[in-house]
C-alpha positions as CSV (number, residue, x, y, z in Angstrom):
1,X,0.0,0.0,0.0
2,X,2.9,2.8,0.9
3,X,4.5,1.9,-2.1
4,X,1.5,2.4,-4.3
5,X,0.9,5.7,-2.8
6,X,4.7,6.6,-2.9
7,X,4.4,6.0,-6.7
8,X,1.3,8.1,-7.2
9,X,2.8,11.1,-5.9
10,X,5.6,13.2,-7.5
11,X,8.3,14.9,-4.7
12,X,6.8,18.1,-3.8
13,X,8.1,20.6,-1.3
14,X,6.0,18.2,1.2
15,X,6.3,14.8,-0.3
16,X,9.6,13.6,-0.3
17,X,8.6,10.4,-2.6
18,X,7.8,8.6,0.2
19,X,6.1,10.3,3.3
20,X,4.5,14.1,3.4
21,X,5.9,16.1,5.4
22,X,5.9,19.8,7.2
23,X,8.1,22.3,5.4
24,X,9.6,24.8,7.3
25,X,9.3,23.3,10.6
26,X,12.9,22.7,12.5
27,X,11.5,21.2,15.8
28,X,11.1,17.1,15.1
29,X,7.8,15.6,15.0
30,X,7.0,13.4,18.5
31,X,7.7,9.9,18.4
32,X,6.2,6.8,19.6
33,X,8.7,7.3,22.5
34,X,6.7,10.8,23.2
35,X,3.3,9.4,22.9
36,X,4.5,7.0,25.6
37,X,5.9,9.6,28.2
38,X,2.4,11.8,27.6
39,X,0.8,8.7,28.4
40,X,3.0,8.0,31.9
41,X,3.2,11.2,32.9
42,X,-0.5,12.9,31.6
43,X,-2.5,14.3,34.6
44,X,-5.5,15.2,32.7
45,X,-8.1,17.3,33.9
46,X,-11.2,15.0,34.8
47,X,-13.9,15.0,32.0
48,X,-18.2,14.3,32.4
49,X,-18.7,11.0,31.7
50,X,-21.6,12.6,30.0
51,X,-23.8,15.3,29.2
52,X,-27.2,16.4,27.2
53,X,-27.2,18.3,24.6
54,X,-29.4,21.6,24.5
55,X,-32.6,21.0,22.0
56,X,-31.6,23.5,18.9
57,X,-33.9,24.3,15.6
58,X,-32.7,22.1,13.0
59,X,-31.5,23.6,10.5
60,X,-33.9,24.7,7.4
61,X,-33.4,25.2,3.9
62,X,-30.0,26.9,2.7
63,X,-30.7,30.2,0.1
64,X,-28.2,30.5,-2.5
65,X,-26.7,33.2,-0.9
66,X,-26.3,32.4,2.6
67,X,-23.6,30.4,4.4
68,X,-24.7,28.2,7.1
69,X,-23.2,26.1,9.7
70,X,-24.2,23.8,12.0
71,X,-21.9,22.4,14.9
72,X,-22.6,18.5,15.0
73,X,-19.2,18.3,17.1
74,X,-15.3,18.2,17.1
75,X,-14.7,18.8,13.9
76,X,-17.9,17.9,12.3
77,X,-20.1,20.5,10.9
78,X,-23.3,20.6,8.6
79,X,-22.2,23.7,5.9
80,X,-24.8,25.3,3.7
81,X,-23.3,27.3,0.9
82,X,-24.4,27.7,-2.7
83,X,-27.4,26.1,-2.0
84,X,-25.6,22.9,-1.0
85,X,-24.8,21.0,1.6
86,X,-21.9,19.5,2.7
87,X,-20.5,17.7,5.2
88,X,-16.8,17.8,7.3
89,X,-14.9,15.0,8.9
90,X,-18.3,13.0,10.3
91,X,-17.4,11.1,12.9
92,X,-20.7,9.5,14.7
93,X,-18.6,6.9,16.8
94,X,-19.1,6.2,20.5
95,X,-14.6,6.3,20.3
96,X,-11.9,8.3,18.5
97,X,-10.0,4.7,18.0
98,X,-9.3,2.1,16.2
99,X,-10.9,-0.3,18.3
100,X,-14.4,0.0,20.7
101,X,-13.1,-0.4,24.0
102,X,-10.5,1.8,24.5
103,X,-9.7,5.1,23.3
104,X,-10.9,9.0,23.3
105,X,-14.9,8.3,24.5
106,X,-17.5,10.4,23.7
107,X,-19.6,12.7,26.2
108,X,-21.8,14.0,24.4
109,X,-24.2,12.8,21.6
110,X,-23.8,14.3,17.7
111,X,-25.5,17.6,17.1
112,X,-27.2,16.0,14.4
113,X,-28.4,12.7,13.8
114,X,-28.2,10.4,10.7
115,X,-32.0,11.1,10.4
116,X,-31.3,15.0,10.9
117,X,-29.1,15.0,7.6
118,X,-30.8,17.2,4.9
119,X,-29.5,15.5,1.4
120,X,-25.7,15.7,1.5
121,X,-23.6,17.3,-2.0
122,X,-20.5,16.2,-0.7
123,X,-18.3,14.9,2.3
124,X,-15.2,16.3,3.2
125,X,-12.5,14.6,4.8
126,X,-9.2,16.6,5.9
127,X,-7.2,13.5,6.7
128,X,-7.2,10.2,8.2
129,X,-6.8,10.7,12.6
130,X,-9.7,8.6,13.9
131,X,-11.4,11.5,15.0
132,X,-12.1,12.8,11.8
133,X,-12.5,9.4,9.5
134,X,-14.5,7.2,11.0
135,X,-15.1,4.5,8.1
136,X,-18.7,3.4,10.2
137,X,-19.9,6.9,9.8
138,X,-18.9,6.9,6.5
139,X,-20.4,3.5,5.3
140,X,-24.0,4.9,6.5
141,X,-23.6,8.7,5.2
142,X,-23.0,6.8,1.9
143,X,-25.7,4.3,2.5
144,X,-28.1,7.2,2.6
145,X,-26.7,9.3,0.0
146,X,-24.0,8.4,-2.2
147,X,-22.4,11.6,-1.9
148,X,-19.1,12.2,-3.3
149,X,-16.3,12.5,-1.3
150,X,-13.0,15.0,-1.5
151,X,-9.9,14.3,0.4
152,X,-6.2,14.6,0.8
153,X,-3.7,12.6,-1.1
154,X,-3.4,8.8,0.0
155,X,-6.9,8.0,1.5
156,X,-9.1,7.0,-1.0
157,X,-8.4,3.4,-0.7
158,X,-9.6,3.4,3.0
159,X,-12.4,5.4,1.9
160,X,-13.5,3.6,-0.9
161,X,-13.1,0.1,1.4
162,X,-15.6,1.9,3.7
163,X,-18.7,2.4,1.5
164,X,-18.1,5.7,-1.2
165,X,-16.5,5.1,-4.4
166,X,-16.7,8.7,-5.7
167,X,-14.0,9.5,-4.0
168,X,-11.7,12.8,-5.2
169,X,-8.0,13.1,-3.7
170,X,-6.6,16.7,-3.8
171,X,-3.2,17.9,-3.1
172,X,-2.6,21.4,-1.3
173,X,-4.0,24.0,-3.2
174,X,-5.5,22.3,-5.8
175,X,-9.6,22.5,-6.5
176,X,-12.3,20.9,-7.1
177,X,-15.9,21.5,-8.2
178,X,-18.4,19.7,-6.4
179,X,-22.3,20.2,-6.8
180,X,-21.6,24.0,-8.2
181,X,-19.2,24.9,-5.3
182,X,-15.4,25.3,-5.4
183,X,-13.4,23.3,-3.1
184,X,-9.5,23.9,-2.5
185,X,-7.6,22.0,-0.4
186,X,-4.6,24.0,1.7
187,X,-2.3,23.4,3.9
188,X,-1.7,22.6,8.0
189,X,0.4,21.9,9.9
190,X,0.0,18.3,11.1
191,X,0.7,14.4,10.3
192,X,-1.3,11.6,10.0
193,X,-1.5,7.6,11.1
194,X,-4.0,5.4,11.6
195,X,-1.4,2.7,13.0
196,X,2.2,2.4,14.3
197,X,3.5,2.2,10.9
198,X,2.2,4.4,8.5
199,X,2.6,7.8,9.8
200,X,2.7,10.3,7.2
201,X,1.9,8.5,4.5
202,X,-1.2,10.6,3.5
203,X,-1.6,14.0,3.6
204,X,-3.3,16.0,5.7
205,X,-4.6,20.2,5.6
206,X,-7.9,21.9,5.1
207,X,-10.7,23.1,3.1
208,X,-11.9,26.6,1.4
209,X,-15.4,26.5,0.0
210,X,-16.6,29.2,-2.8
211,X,-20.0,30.0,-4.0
212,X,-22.2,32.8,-4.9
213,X,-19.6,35.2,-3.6
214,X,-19.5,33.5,-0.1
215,X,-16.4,31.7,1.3
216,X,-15.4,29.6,3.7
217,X,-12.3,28.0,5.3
218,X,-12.5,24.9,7.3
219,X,-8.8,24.2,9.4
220,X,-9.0,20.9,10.2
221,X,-6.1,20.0,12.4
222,X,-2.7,21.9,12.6
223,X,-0.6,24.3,14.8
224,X,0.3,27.6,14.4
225,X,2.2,28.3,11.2
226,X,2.8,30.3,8.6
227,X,-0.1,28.8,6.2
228,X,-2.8,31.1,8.0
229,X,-1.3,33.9,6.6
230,X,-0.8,32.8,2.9
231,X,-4.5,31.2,2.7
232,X,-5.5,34.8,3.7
233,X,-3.5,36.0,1.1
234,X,-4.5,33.6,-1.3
235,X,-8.1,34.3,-0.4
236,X,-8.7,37.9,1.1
237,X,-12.6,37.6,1.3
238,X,-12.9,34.7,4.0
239,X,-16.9,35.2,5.5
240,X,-16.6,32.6,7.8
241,X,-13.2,30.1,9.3
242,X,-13.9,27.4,11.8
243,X,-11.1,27.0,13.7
244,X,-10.1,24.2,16.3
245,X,-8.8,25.7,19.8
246,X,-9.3,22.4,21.3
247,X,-6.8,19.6,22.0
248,X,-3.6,21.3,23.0
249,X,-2.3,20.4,26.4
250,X,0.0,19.6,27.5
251,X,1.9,22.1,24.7
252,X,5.3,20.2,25.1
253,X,3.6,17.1,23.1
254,X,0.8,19.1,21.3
255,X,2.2,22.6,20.5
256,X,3.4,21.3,16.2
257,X,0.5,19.7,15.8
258,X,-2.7,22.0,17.6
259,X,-2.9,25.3,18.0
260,X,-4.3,26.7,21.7
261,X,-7.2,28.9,21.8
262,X,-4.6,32.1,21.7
263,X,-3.1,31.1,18.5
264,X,-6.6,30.1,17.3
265,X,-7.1,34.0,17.4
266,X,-3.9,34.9,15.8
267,X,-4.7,32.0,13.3
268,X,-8.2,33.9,12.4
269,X,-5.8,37.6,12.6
270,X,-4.0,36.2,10.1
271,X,-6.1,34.7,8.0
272,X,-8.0,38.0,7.9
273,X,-11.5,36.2,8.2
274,X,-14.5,38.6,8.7
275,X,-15.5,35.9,11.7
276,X,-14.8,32.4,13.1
277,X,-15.9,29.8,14.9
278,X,-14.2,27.4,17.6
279,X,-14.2,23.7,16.9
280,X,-12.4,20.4,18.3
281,X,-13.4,20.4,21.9
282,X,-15.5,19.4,24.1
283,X,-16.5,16.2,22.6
284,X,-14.1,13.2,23.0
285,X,-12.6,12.4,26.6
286,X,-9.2,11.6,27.0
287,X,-8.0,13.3,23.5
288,X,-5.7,15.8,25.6
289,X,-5.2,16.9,28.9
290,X,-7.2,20.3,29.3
291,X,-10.9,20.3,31.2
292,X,-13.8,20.2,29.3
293,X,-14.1,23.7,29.5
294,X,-11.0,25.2,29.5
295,X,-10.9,26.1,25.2
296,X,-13.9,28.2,25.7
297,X,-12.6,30.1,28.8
298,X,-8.8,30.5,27.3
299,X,-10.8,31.4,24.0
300,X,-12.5,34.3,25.7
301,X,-9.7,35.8,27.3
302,X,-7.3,35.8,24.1
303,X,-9.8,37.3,21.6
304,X,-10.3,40.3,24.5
305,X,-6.6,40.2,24.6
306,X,-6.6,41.0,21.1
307,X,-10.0,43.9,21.4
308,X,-12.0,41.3,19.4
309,X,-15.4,40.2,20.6
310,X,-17.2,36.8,20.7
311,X,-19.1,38.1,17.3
312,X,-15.7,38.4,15.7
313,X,-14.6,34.8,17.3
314,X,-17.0,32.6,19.3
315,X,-18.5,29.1,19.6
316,X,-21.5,27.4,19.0
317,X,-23.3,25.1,21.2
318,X,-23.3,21.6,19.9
319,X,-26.5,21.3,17.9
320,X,-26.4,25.0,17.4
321,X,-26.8,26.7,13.4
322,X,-24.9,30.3,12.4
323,X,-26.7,31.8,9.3
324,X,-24.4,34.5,7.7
């Protein structure tokens, strides 16, 4: 299988003809050997073994003109736009894992359910951490809808294995039309694995949607880096960026690979977006070290750090819709 990949891929300046990697970045990715020491010495804040969603308004038809988003949770959002509706990173399990009895649990139950779904135009997947491809969530979304499916370079196999066979693979900055909307993939700062042995072998980044003169940028995973800036440079009219500020204690292990809710805000600074929206917390126990809580506090005190407001960079409530 990596040798297949390896083959479909020319070098890049983030594909060495063998693994992707992050240019730019001096300090060495963690190892195994990190992973292990987080795991000895982690004193994580204790989590809810569960709580109940708020009852929200589903959400209702999408104009051609409006850009709507619904948080389902972590990284998993309902997005209106052109008319359309798409999906990102759905991850319905009960675990972030590769097995069911161990792993980051969930406390909380999906914003929306299966039945919830209005028609889905597309699914998009920014890369292949098991809590944002869950190949159960998508064998059922496909069951229901057939929707195509964009992604990074090196997962359509696993994708296609788990139910969808339209499957697109994009490399940073290249589009793709899908159901009348533009979709680019760009960069992060990340990795990806879905075992011991595979790391890096697929690529990981984010998405920027474009239709009827709206636009949106979707992060998916990464630290701070340079690519904030240059997608706001590449495009200067961003309405809407959802932006994790989740999953980033303790910062010796997590600081490459996820940004804290302060450089979330300089994220959405430099991106220049007219207003964003927190993602990749509160949802899966054991997934990092901070409380529950804790995004959404630090969240508050770094946008009034920066004279912004919680219209300029806020959250939703799981189950929640923003209509721009």
């Amino acid at each position: 299988m990596a040798a297949n990949r390896a083959a479909a891929h020319p070098p890049s300046d983030h594909y060495d003809g063998k693994r992707f990697f992050n240019p730019g970045v001096a300090e060495r990715e963690k190892s195994l050997g990190d992973l292990w020491r987080w795991m000895r010495e982690r004193q994580p804040t204790p989590w809810p073994d569960w709580i109940e969603n708020q009852p929200w308004p589903k959400p209702g038809p999408v104009a051609q003109t409006a850009l709507s988003v619904t948080f389902i949770g972590h990284a998993c959002f309902l997005i209106g736009i052109g008319g359309r509706w798409f999906i990102t990173d759905p991850v319905y399990a009960d675990r972030a894992s590769p097995v069911p009895f161990a792993g980051p649990k969930r406390v909380r139950a999906p914003g929306l359910s299966f039945d919830d779904l209005p028609v889905l135009d597309g699914i998009l997947v920014s890369h292949n951490h098991y809590d944002h491809l869950d190949r159960a969530s998508l064998r059922e979304l496909n069951r229901r809808f057939q929707a195509p499916v964009v992604t990074s370079l090196g997962n359509s196999a696993l994708i296609r294995a788990s139910g969808p066979q339209q499957v697109t693979e994009l490399d940073w900055w290249q589009s793709h039309p899908l159901a009348g909307v533009s979709v680019t993939y760009v960069p992060a700062q990340h990795f990806s694995a879905r075992g011991p042995f595979d790391r890096n072998e697929t690529l990981w980044g984010g998405f920027v949607l474009q239709a009827a003169g709206r636009t949106l940028y979707f992060c998916g995973d990464s630290g701070y880096c340079p690519h904030f800036r240059e997608i706001g440079q590449r495009f200067p009219d961003i309405d809407l960026s959802l932006l994790p500020i989740g999953a980033y204690e303790p910062r010796w292990f997590m600081r490459t690979m996820h940004v804290n809710p302060a450089e979330a805000v300089q994220a959405h600074l430099d991106l220049g977006s007219r207003r964003s929206i927190g993602m990749h917390f509160g949802t899966f126990a054991g997934l990092t070290d901070e409380g529950i809580d804790d995004p959404v506090i630090a969240l508050a005190a770094a946008r009034q750090a920066q004279g912004l407001g919680e219209q300029d960079f806020g959250v939703l409530a799981v189950g929640q819709t923003l209509v721009l």
